[in-house]
C-alpha positions as CSV (number, residue, x, y, z in Angstrom):
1,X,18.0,-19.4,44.2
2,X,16.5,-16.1,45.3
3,X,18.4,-13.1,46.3
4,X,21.8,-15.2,46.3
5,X,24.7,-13.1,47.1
6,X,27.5,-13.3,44.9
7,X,31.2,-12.8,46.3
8,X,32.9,-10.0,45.2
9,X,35.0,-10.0,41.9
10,X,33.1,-12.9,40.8
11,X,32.9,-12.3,37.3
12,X,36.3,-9.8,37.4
13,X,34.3,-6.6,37.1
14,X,35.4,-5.4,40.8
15,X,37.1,-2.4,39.2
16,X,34.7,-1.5,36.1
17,X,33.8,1.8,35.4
18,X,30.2,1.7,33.3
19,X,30.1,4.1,30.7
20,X,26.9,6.5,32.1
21,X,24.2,8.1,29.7
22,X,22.2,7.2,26.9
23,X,24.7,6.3,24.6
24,X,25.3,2.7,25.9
25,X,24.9,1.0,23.1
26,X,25.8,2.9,19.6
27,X,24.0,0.2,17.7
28,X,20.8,1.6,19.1
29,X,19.3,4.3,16.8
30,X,16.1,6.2,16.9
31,X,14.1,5.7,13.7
32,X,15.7,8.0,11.3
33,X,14.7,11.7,10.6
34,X,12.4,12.5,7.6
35,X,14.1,13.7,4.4
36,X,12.5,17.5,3.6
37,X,12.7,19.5,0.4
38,X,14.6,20.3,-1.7
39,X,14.5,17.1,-3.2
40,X,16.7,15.6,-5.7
41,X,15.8,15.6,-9.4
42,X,16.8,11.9,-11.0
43,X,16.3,11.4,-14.6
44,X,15.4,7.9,-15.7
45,X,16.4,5.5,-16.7
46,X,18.4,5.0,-13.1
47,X,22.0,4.9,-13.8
48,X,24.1,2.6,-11.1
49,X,26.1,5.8,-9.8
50,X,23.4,8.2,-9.2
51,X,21.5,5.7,-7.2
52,X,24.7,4.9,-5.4
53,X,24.9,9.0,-4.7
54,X,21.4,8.9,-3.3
55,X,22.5,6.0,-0.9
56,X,25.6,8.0,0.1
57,X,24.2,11.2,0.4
58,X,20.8,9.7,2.4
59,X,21.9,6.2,4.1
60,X,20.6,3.3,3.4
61,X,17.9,1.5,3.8
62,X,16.4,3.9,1.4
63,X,13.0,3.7,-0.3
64,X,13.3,6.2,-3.4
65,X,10.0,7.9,-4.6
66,X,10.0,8.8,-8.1
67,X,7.0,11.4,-8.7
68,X,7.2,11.2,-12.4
69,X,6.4,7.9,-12.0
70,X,3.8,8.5,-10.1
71,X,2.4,11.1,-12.4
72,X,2.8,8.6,-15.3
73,X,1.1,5.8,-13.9
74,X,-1.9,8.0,-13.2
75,X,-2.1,9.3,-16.3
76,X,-1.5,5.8,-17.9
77,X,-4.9,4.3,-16.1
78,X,-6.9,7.6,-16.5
79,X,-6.5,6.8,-20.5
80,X,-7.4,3.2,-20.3
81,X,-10.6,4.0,-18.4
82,X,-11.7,7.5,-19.4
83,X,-14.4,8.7,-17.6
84,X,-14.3,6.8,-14.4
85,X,-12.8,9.0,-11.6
86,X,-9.4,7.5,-9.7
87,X,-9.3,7.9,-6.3
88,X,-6.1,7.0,-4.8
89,X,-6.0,4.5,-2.1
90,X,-3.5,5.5,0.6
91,X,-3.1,2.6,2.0
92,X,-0.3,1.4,-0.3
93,X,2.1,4.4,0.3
94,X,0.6,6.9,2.4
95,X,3.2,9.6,1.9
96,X,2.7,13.8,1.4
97,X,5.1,14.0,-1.5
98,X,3.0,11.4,-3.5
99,X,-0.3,13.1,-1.8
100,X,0.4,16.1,-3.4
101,X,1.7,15.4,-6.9
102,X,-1.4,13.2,-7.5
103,X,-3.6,16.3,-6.0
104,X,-1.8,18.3,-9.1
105,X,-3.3,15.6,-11.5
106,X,-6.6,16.3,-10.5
107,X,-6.8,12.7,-8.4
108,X,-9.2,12.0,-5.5
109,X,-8.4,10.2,-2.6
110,X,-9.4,6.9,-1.0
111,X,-9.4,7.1,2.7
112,X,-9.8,4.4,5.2
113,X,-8.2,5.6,8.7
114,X,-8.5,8.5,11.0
115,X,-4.6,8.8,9.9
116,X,-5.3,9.2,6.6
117,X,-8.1,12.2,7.2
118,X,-5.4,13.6,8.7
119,X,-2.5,13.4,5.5
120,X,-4.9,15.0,3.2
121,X,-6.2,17.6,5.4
122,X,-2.3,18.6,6.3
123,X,-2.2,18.8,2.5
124,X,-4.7,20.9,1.7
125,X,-7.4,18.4,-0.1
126,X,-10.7,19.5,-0.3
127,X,-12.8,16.9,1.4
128,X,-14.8,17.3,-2.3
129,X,-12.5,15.4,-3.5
130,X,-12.3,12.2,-1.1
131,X,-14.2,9.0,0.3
132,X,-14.1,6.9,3.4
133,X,-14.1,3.4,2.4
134,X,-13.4,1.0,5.3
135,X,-16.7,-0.5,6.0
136,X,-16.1,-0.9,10.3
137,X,-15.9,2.4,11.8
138,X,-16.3,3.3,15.2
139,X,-18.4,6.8,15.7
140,X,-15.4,8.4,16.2
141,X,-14.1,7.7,12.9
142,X,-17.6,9.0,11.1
143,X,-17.3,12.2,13.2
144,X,-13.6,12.5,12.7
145,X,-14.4,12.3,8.8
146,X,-17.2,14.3,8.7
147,X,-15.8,16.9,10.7
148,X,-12.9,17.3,7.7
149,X,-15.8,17.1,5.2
150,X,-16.0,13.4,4.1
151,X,-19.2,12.9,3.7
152,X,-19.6,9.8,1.1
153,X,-18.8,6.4,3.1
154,X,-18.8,2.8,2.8
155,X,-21.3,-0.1,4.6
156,X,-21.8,-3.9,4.2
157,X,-23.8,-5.2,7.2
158,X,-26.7,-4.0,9.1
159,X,-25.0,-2.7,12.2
160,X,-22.9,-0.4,10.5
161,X,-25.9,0.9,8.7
162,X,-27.3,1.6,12.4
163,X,-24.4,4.1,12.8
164,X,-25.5,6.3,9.9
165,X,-28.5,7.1,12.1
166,X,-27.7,10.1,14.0
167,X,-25.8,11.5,10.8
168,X,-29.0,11.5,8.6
169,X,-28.8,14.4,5.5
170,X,-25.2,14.6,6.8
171,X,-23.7,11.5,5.1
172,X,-24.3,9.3,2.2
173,X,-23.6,5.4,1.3
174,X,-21.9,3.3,-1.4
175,X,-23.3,-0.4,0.1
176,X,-20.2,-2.6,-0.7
177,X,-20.7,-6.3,-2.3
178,X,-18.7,-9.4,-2.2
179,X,-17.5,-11.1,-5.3
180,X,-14.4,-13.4,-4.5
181,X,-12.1,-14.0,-7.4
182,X,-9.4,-16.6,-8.0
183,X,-7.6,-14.7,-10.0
184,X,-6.5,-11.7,-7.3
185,X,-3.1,-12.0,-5.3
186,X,-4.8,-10.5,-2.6
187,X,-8.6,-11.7,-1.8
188,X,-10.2,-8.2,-0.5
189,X,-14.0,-10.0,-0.5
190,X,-13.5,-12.5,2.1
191,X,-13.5,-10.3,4.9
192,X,-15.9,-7.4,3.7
193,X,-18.5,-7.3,1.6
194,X,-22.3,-8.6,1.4
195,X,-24.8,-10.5,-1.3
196,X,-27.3,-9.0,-3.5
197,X,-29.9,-9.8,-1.0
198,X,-28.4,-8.5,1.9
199,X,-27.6,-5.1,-0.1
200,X,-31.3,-4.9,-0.9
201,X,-31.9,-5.2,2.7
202,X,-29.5,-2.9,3.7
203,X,-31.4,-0.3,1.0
204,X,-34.5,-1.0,3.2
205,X,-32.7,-0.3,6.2
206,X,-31.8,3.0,5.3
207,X,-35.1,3.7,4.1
208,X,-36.2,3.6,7.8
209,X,-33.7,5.0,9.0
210,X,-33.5,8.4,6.6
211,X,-30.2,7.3,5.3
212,X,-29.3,8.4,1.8
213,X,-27.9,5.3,-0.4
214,X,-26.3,7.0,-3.1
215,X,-24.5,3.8,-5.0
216,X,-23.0,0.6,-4.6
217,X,-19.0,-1.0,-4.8
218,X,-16.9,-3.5,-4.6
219,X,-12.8,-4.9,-4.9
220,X,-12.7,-8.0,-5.8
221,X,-8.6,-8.4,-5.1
222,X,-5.4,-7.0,-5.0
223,X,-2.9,-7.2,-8.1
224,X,-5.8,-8.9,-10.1
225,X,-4.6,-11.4,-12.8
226,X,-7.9,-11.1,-15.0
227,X,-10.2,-8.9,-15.5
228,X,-12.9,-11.0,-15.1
229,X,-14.2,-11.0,-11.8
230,X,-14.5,-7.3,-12.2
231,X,-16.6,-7.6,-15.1
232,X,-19.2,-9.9,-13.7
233,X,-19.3,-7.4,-11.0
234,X,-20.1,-4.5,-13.1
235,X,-22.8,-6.5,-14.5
236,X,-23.9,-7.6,-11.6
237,X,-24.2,-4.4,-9.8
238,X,-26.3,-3.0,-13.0
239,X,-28.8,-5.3,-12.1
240,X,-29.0,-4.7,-9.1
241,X,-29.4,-1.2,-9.2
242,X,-31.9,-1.6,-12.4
243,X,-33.6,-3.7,-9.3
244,X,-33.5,-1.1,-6.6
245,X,-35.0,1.4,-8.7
246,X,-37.8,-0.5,-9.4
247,X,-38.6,-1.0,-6.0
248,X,-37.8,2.7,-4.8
249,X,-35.4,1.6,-2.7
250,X,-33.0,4.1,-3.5
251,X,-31.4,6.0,-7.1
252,X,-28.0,4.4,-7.1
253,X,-26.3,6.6,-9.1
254,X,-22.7,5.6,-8.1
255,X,-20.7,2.6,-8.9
256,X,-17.2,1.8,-6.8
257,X,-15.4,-0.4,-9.1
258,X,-12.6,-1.0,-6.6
259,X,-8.9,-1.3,-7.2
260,X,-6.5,-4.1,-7.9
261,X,-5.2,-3.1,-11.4
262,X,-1.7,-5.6,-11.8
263,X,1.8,-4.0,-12.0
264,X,4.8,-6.0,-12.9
265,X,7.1,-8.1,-10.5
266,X,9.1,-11.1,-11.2
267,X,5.8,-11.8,-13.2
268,X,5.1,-9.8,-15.8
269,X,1.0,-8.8,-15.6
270,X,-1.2,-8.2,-18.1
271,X,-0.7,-4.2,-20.1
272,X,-3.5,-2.4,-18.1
273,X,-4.7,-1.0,-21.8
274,X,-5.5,-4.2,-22.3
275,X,-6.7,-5.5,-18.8
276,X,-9.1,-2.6,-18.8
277,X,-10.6,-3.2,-22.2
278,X,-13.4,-5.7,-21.3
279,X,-13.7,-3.6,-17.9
280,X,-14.7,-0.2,-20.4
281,X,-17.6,-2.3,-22.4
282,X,-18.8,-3.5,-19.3
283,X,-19.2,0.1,-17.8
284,X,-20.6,0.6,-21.2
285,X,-23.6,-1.2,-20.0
286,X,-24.5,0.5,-17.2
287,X,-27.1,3.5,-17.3
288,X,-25.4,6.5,-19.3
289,X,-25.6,8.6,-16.1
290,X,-23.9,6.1,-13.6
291,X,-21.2,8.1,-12.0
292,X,-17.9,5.5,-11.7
293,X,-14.9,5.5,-9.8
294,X,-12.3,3.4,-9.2
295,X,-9.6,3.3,-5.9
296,X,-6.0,2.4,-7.6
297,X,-3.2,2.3,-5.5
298,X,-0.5,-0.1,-6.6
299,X,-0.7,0.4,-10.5
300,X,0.1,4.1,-9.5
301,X,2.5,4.6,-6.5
302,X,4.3,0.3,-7.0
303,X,6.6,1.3,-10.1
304,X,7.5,4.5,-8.9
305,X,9.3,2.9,-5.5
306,X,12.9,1.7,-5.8
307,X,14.7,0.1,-2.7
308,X,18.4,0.9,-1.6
309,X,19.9,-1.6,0.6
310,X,23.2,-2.4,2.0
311,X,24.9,-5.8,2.4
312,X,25.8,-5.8,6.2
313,X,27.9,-8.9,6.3
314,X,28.1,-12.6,5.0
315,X,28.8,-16.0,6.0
316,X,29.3,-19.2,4.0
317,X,26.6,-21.6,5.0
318,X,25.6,-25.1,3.5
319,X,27.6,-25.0,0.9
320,X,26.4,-21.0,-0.2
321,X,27.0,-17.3,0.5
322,X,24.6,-16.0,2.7
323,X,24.1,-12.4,2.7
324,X,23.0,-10.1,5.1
325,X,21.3,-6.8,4.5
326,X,20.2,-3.9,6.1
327,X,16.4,-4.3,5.2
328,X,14.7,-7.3,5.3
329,X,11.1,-9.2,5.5
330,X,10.5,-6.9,8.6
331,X,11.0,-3.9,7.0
332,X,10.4,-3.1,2.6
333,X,10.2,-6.6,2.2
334,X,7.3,-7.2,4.5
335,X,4.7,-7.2,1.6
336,X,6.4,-10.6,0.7
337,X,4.6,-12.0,3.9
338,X,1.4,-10.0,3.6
339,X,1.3,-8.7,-0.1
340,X,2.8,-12.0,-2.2
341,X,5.0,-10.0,-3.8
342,X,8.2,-10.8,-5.2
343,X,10.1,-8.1,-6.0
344,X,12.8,-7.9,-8.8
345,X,16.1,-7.5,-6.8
346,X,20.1,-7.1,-7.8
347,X,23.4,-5.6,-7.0
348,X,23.5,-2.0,-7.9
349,X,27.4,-2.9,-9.2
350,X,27.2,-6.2,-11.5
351,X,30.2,-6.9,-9.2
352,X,33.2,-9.9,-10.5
353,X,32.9,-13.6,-10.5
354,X,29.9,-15.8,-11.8
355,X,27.0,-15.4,-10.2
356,X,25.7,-18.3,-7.8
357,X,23.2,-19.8,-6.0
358,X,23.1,-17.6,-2.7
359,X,20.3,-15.8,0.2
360,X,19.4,-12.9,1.0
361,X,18.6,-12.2,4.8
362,X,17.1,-9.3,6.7
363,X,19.2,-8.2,9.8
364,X,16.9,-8.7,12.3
365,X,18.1,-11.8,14.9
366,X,14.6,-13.7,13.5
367,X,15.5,-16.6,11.4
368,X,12.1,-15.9,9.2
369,X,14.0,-12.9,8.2
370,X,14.9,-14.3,4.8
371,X,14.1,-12.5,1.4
372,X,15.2,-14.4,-1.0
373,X,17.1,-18.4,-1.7
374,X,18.5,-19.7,-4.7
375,X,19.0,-16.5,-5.4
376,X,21.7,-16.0,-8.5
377,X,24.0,-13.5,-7.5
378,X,28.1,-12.3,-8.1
379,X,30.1,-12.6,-4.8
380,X,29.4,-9.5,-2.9
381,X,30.7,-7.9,0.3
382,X,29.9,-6.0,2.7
383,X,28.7,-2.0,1.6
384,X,27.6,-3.3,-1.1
385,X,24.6,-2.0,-2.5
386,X,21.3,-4.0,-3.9
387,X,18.4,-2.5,-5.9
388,X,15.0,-3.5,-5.3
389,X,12.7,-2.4,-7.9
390,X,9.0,-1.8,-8.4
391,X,8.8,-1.6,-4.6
392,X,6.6,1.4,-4.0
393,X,3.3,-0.4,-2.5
394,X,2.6,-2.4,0.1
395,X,6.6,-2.2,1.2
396,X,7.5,0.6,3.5
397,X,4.1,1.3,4.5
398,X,3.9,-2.2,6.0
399,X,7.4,-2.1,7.7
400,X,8.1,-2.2,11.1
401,X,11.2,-0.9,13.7
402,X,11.6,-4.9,14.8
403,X,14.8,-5.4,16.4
404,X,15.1,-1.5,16.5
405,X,16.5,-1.7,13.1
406,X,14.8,1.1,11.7
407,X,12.5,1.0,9.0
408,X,13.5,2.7,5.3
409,X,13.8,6.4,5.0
410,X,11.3,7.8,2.3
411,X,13.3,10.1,-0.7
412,X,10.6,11.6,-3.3
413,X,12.6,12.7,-6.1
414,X,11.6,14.6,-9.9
415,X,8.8,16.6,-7.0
């Protein structure tokens, strides 16, 4: 019934008062500030109380940054492929604090987004030091890069080879291939890349145009299992460059090996020493003045996040304890959904009682919320506190404000 009138006192609320304001509902709360310097120093390994500290002194949900992880991690993959030049790929955790303690390791940077110009520049990277590698752009996103100082980017298709046009002698090109691997988590070849043929094309293309091709690239997958794939496209893009001379097409003198290098979860992945062994004797085999790089992002910034969340309630249900925390599958969890990941995750406190069979839920009201089932865990209450480890990529960066529970705060400590 429209506009019905209801008779006065119907539902007893004749003499309310309403509270007035913004502060109707406490439970409401803007996304929480950013944590500023000083930061904490944390030696490792983690011990339960200092993490517990961190949670009291910062709230919780709480993604904690550890830079000398970071720094580690870099270092780490720099040894197993000496020579090739790491850029690291924002995407995965695109945070200042992590910006700027890779900048003091001599890294490059990866960018993909008008968003992630912007992060560097505020930092103080020289655009010397960075790519663009998403291969759609709109021409505000060349200009915008260009503008900073960008001026190597990526292309796989003819009309994004058009764009380059007007920016002839201003920008160069890496063409990216395809080469789809079973063995990543993540398949990064489905949705860009092109064939040898179409590459050659492209080279042709730009001949016309006055567009520089300076190299090739390529990612076959996220959190790779084998090496392989990789390999046959090393080889691969040799011959093709050995090709493209021979037709003066172009002197590719760059290779873009991609990212992808595994990290541990549940599963423990291959040591990257020896992952990137058969990856070194194929570089081996490229001309001894190919210029190579490589775009990690998980192997360095994944370790170095650990997750801080706080059990929010329980209820027994079918027969086990279900337990609700204050970050779920809409917020550090989400690369669950969109990573496959499956993060290693306990009580901070081993806690009393034998462990059982039991879920852990996000808080949002969705009932896809759910992080984990059958998981083994002691009975735990509410304020408890659970540590999720290796959690640095692909977690927070991916989270959302659903339900206007507010996504992790970010705490980089040993800056």
């Amino acid at each position: 019934m429209r506009n019905a009138q209801l008779p006065a006192g119907a539902f007893g609320l004749e003499s309310a008062v309403f509270p007035q304001g913004p502060a109707l509902n406490p439970d409401i709360r803007p996304a929480p500030a950013a944590i500023e310097a000083p930061f904490p120093v944390l030696p490792r390994p983690y011990d339960a109380a200092g993490l517990a500290g961190l949670a009291a002194r910062y709230g919780s949900p709480l993604l904690v940054v550890d830079c000398d992880v970071l720094r580690a991690q870099y270092r780490r993959l720099a040894a197993a492929l000496p020579g090739v030049v790491l850029h690291y790929a924002l995407k995965p955790l695109p945070v200042p604090a992590v910006v700027r303690a890779l900048a003091d390791e001599g890294a490059c940077f990866d960018l993909a987004t008008n968003g992630e110009v912007d992060l560097v520049r505020a930092e103080g990277i020289s655009p010397l030091r960075c790519i663009h590698t998403h291969p759609i752009k709109r021409d505000a996103d060349i200009r915008h890069a260009l503008e900073y100082g960008v001026t190597t980017f990526v292309v796989d298709n003819p009309d994004e080879m058009e764009k380059f046009a007007p920016y002839a002698g201003r920008a160069e090109l890496l063409i990216r291939l395809s080469f789809r691997s079973p063995e990543a988590v993540v398949d990064l070849s489905r949705k860009f890349g092109c064939d040898a043929d179409t590459a050659l094309e492209l080279m042709r293309q730009a001949k016309r145009l006055g567009v520089e091709v300076r190299g090739l690239s390529f990612h076959v997958g996220s959190q790779s299992r084998s090496p392989e794939t990789k390999v046959h496209a090393i080889d691969a893009c040799g011959t093709l460059m050995a090709e493209a001379r021979r037709e003066g097409l172009a002197a590719l003198g760059t290779l873009d090996i991609g990212g992808g290098f595994p990290i541990d979860y549940v599963e423990q992945a291959t040591p990257i020493e020896e992952f990137c062994a058969p990856i070194r004797a194929a570089l081996a085999r490229l001309p001894a003045d190919t210029r190579v790089i490589a775009e990690p992002g998980r192997f360095i910034c994944g370790p170095a996040g650990t997750v801080l969340t706080t059990v929010m309630g329980r209820a027994f249900r079918d027969g086990c304890w279900w337990y609700y925390l204050d970050d779920g599958l809409y917020g550090s969890f989400s690369g669950q959904l969109y990573d496959h990941a499956h993060y290693p995750v306990e009580p901070l406190f081993p806690g009393e009682g034998a462990a059982e069979p039991s879920v852990l839920a996000g808080p949002t009201c969705d009932s896809v919320d759910v992080i984990a089932e059958d998981l083994a865990l002691p009975p735990l209450r509410a304020g408890d506190i659970l540590v999720g480890r290796q959690m640095g990529a692909y977690t927070w960066a991916s989270a959302t404000d659903f339900n206007f529970f507010p996504r992790a705060r970010v705490l980089p400590v040993n800056v």
